[in-house]
GUNUKE-953539 format. One line per 3 residues: number of its first residue (from 1); for each residue x, y negated, z of N, C-alpha, C. Coordinates in Angstrom, 3 decimals. Atoms other than C-alpha are relative to their C-alpha. Example, Ala and Ser with C-alpha at 12.3 -4.5 7.8 and 13.67 -1.06 7.14 Angstrom:
% GUNUKE-953539
1> 0.890:1.190:0.000:12.300:4.500:7.800:0.900:-1.200:0.000  -0.820:1.190:-0.060:13.670:1.060:7.140:-0.770:-1.090:0.730;
//
This chain:
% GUNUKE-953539
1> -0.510:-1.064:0.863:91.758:-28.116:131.216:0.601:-0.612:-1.254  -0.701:1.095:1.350:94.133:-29.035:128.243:-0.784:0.444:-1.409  0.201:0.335:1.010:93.114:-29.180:124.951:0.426:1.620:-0.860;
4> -0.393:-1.384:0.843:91.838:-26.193:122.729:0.763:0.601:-0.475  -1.194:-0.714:0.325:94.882:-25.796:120.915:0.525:0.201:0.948  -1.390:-0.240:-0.619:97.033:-25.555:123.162:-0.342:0.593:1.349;
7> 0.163:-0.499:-1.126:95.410:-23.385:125.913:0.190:1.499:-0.309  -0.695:-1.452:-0.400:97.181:-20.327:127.113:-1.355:1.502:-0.025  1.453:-1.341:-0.434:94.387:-17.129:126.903:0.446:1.306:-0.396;
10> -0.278:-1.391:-0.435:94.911:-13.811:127.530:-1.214:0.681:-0.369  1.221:-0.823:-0.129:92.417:-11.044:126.555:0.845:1.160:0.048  -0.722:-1.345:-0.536:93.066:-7.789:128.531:-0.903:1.005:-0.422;
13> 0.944:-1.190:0.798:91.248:-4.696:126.848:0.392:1.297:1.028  -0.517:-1.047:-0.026:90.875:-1.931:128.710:-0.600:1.086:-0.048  0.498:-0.854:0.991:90.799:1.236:127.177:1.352:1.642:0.730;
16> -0.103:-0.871:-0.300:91.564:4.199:129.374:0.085:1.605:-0.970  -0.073:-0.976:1.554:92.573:7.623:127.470:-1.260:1.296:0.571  1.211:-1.647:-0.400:89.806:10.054:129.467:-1.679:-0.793:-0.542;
19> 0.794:0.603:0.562:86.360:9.853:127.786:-0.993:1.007:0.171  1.113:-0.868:-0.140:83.318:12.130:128.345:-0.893:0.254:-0.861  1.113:-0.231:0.842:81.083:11.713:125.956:0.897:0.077:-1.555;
22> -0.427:-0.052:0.743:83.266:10.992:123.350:1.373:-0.100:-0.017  -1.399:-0.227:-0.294:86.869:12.322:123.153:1.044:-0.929:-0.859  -1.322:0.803:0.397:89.717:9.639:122.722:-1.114:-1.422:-0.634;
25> 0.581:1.474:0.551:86.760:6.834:122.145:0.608:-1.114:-0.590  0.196:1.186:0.385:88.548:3.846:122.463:1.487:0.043:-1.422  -1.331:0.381:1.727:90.991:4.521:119.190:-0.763:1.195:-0.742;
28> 0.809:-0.662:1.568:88.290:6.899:117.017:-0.421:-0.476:-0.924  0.022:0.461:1.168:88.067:6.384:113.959:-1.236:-0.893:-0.604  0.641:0.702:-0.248:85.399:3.645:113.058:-0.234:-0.686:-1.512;
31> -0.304:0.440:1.167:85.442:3.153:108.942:1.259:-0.812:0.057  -1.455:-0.131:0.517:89.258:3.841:108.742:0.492:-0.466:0.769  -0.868:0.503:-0.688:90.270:1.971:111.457:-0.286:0.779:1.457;
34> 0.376:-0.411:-1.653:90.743:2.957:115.423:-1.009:-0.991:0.577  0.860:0.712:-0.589:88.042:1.477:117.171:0.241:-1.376:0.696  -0.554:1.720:-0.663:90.362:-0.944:119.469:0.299:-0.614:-0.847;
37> -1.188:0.927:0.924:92.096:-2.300:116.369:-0.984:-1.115:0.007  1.884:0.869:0.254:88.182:-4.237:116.030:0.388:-1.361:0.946  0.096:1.048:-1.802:88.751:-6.152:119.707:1.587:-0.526:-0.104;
40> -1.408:1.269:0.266:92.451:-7.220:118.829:0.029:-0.465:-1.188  -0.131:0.560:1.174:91.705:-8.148:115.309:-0.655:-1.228:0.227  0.652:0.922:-0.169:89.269:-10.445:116.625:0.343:-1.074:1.280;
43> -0.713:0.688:-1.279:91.315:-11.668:119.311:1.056:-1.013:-0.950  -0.841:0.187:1.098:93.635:-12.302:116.512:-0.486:-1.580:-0.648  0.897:0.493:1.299:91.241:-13.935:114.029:-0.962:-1.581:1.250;
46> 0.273:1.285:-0.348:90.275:-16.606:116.625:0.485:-1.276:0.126  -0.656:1.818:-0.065:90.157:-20.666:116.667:0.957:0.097:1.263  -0.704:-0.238:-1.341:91.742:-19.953:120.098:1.354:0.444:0.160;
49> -1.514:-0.507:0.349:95.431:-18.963:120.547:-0.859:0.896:1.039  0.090:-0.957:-0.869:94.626:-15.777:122.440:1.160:1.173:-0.246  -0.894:-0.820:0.374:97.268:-13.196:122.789:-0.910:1.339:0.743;
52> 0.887:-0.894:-0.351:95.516:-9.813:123.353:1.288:1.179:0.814  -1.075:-0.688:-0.652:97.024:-7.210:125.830:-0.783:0.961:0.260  0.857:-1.024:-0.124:96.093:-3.483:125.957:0.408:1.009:1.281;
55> -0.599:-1.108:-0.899:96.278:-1.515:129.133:-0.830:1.240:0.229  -0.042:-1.158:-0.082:96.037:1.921:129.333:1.168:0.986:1.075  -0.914:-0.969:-0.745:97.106:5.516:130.665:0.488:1.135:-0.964;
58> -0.516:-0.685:1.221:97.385:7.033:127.037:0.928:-0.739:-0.789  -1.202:0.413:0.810:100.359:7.194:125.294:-0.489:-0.444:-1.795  0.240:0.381:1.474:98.592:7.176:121.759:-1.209:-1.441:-0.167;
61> 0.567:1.193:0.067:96.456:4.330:122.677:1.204:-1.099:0.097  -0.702:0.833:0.064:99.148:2.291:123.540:0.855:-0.028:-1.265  -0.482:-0.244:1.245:100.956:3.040:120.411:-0.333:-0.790:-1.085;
64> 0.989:0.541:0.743:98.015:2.133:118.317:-0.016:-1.812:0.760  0.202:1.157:-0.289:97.698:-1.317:120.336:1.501:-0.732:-0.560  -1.958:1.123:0.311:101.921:-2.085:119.730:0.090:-0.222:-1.806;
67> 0.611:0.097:1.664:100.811:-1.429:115.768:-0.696:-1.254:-0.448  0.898:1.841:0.190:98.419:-4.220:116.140:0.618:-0.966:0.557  -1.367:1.122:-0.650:101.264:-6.235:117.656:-0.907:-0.669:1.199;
70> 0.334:0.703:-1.278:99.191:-6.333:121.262:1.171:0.201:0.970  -0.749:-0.262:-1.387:101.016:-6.521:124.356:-0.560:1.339:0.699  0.608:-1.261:-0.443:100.859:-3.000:125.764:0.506:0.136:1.842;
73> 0.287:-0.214:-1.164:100.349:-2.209:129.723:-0.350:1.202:0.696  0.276:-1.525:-0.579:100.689:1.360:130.994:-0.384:0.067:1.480  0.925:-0.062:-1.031:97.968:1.545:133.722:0.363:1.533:0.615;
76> -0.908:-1.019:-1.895:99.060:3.568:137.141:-1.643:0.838:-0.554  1.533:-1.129:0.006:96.356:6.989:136.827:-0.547:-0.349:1.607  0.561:0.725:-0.857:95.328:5.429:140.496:-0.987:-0.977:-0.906;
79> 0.836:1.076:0.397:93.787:3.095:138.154:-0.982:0.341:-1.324  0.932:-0.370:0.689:92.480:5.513:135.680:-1.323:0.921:0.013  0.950:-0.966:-0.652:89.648:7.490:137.602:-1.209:-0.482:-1.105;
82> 0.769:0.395:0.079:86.063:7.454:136.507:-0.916:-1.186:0.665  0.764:0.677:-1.291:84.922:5.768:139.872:0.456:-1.406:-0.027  -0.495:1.682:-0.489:87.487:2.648:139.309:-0.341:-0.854:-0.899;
85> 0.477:0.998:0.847:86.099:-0.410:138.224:0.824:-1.138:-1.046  -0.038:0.354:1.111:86.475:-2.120:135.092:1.662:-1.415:0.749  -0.240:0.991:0.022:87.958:-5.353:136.725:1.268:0.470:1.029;
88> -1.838:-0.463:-0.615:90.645:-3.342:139.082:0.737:0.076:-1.021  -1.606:-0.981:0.499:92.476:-2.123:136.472:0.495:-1.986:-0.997  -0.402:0.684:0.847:92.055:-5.719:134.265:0.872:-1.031:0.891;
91> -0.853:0.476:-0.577:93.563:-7.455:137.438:1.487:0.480:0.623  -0.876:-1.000:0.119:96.300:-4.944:137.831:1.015:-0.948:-1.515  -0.252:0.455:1.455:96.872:-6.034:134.315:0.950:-1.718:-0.277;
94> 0.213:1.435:-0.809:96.559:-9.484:135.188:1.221:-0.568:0.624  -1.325:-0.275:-1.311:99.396:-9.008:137.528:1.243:0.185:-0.704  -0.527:0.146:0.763:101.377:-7.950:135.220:1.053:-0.738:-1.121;
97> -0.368:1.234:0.857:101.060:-10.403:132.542:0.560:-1.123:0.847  -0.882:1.199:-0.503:101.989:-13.116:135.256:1.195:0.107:-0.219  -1.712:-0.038:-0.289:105.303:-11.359:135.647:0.869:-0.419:-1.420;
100> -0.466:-0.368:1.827:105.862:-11.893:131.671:-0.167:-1.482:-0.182  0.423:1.355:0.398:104.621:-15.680:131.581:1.098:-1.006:0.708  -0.576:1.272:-0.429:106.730:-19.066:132.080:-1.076:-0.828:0.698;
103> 1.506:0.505:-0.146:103.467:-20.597:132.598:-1.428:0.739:0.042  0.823:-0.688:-0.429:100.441:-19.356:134.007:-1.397:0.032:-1.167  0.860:0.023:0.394:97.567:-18.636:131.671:-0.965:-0.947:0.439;
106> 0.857:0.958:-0.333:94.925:-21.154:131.226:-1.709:0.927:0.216  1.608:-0.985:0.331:91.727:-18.108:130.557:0.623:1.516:0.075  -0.264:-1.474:-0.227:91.932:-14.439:130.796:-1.862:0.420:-0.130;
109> 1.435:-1.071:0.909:88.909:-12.126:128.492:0.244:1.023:0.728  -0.117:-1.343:0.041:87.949:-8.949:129.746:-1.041:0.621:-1.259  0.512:-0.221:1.551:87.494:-7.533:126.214:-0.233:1.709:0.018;
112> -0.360:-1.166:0.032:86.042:-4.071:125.838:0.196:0.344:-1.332  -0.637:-0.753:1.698:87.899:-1.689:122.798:-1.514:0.799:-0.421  0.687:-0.272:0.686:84.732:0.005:122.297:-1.630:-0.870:-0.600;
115> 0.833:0.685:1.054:82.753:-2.436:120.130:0.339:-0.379:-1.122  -0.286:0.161:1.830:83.910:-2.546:116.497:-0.621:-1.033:-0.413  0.825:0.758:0.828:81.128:-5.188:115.742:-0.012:-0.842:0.491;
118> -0.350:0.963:-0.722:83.069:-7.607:118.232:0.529:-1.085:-1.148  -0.943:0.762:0.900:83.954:-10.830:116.134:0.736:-1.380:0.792  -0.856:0.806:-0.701:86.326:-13.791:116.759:-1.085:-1.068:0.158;
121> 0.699:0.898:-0.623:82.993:-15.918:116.581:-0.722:0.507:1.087  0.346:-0.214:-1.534:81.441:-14.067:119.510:1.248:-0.290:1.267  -1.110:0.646:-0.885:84.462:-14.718:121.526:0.076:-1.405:0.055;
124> -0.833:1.106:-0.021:85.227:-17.837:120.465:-1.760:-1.145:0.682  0.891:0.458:-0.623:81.474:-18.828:121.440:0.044:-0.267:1.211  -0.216:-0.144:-1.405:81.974:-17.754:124.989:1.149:-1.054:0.541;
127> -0.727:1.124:-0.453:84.854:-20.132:125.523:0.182:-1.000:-0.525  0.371:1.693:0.006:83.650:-23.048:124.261:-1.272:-0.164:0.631  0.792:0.175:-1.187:80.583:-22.667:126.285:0.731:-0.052:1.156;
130> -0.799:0.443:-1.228:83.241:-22.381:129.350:0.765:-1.467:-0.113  -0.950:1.335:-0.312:85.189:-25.353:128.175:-1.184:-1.027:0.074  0.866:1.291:0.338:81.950:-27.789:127.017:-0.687:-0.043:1.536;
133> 1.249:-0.152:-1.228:79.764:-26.462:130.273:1.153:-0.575:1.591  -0.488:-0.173:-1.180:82.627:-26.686:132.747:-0.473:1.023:0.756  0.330:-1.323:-0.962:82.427:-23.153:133.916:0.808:0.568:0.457;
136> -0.811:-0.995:-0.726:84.448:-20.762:136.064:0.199:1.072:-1.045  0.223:-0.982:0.654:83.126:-17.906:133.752:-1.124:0.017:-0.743  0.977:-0.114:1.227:81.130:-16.805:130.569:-0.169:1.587:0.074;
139> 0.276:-1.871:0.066:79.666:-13.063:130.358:-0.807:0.129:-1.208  1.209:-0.024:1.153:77.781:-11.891:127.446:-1.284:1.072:0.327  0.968:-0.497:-0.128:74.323:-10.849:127.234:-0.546:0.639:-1.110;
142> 0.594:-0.058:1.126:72.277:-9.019:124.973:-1.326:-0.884:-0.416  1.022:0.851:0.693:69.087:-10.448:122.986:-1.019:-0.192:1.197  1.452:0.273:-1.023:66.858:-9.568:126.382:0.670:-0.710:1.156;
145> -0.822:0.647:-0.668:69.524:-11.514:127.993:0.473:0.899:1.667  -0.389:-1.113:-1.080:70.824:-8.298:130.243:1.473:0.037:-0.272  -1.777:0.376:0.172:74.715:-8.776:130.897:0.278:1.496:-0.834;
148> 0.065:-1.456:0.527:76.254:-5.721:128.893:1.554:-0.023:-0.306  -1.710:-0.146:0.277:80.050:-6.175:129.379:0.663:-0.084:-0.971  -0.919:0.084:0.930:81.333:-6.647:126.003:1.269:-0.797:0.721;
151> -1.058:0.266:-0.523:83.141:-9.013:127.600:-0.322:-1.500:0.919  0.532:0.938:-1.301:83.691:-11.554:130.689:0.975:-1.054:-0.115  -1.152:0.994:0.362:85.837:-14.687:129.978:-0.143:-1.111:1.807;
154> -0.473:0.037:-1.337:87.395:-15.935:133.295:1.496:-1.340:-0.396  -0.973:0.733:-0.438:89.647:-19.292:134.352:0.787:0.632:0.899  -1.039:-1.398:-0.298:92.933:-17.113:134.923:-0.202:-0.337:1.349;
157> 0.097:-0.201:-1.357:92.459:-17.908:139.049:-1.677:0.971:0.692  1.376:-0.868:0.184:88.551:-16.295:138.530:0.566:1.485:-0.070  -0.971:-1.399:0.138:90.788:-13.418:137.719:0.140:0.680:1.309;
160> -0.594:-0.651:-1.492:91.778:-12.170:141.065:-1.530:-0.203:1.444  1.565:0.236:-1.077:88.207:-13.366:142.831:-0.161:1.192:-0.090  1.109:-1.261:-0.288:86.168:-10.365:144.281:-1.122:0.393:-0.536;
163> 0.982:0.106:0.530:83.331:-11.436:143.367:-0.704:-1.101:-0.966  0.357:1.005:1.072:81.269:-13.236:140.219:-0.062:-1.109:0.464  0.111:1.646:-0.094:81.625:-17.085:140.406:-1.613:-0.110:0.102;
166> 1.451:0.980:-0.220:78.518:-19.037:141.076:0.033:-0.740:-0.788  -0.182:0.965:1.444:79.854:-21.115:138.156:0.105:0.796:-0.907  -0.655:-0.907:1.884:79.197:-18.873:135.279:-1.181:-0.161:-0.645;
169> 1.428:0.242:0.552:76.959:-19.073:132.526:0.353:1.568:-1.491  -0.245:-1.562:0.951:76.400:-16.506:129.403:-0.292:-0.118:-1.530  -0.350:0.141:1.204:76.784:-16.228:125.799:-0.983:1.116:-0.858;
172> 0.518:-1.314:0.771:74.560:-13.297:123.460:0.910:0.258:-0.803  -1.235:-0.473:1.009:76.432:-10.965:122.027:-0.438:1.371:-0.107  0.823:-0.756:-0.078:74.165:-8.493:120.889:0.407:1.092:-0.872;
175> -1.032:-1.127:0.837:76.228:-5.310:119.415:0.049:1.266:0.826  0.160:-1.496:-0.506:76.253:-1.640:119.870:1.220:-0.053:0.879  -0.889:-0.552:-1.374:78.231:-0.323:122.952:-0.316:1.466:-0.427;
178> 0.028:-0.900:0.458:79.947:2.328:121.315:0.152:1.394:1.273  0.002:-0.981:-0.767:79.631:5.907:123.541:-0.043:1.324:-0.685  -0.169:-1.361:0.596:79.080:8.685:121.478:-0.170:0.030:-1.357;
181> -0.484:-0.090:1.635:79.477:9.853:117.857:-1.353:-0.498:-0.868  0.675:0.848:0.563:76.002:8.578:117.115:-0.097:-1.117:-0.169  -0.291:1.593:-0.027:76.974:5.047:117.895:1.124:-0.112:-0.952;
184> -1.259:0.550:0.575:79.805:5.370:115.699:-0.816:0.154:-1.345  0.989:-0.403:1.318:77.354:6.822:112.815:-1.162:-1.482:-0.317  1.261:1.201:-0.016:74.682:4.044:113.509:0.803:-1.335:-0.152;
187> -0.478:1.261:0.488:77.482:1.132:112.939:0.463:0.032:-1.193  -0.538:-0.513:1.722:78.846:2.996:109.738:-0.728:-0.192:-0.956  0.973:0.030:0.820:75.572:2.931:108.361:-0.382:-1.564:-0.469;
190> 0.853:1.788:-0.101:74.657:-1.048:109.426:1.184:-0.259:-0.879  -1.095:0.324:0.692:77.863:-1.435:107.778:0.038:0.417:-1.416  0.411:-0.627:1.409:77.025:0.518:104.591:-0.904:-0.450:-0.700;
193> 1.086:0.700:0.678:74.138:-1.356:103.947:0.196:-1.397:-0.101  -0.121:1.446:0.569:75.786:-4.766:103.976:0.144:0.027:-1.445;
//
């Protein structure tokens, strides 16, 4: 793998516009900002060149992501059900971005938009444990070390696999998984008391 600077990484966010518990989640408001702006600021704000890319099936999410100067990806409603999984729509995505690249990505994040209390050192943890460990893939865990999807960092050919590598290892990244308006209240507050 080449050399930190200069490796190609992709983080694909995705952030569907139907929401159940909480209407228009992944861009509500989050102390003043939309919620995704959090997961590309910190995509941003890393040692890593990462270019962050937002796919969706809402027009005002994507909007909000071209604001934050992400790459935006209008996801097929085939790909926006409840039932379809997380990693169809980020290889969809995936697919995509190849068609847009001279050169093939060296990493590819699946970053989710609803965690506000995502930073560029939790990311940037996860793939330097993939580069130092020699891994396929990095997932994060929380504190009882239970995977919890913030996000899954993937050698861009891991991308298109079926199923989890046998080469992966995992990172803590122990932050609210925002879902409903009390999770947005309960980070406002941790945040009020810094």
């Amino acid at each position: 793998m080449s050399s930190s600077s200069s490796l190609n990484i992709v983080a694909i966010i995705p952030a569907r516009g139907g929401s159940k518990r909480l209407a228009h989640k992944n861009i509500h408001s989050v102390c003043g900002k939309p919620m995704i702006q959090y997961s590309i600021e910190a995509c941003k704000k890393s040692a890593y060149n990462i270019m962050p890319w937002v796919s969706s099936d809402d027009g005002a999410t994507l909007e909000i992501a071209l604001g934050c100067c992400a790459g935006t990806i209008l996801r097929p409603a085939r790909l926006a059900g409840d039932d379809v999984f997380k990693m169809a729509a980020v290889r969809h995505a995936a697919m995509v971005i190849e068609g847009t690249q001279l050169v093939l990505p060296d990493m590819c994040i699946s970053l989710q938009a609803n965690n506000p209390q995502i930073t560029a050192e939790h990311i940037d943890a996860g793939i330097t444990k993939l580069i130092n460990c020699k891994l396929s893939e990095v997932f994060s865990v929380d504190s009882l070390l239970n995977q919890n999807g913030i996000f899954r960092i993937m050698k861009w050919p891991h991308v298109f696999q079926e199923d989890l590598s046998t080469n992966c290892g995992v990172v803590i990244c122990d932050i609210i998984d925002v879902h409903t308006i009390d999770d947005v209240k309960d980070i406002e507050r941790i945040w009020g008391e810094r």
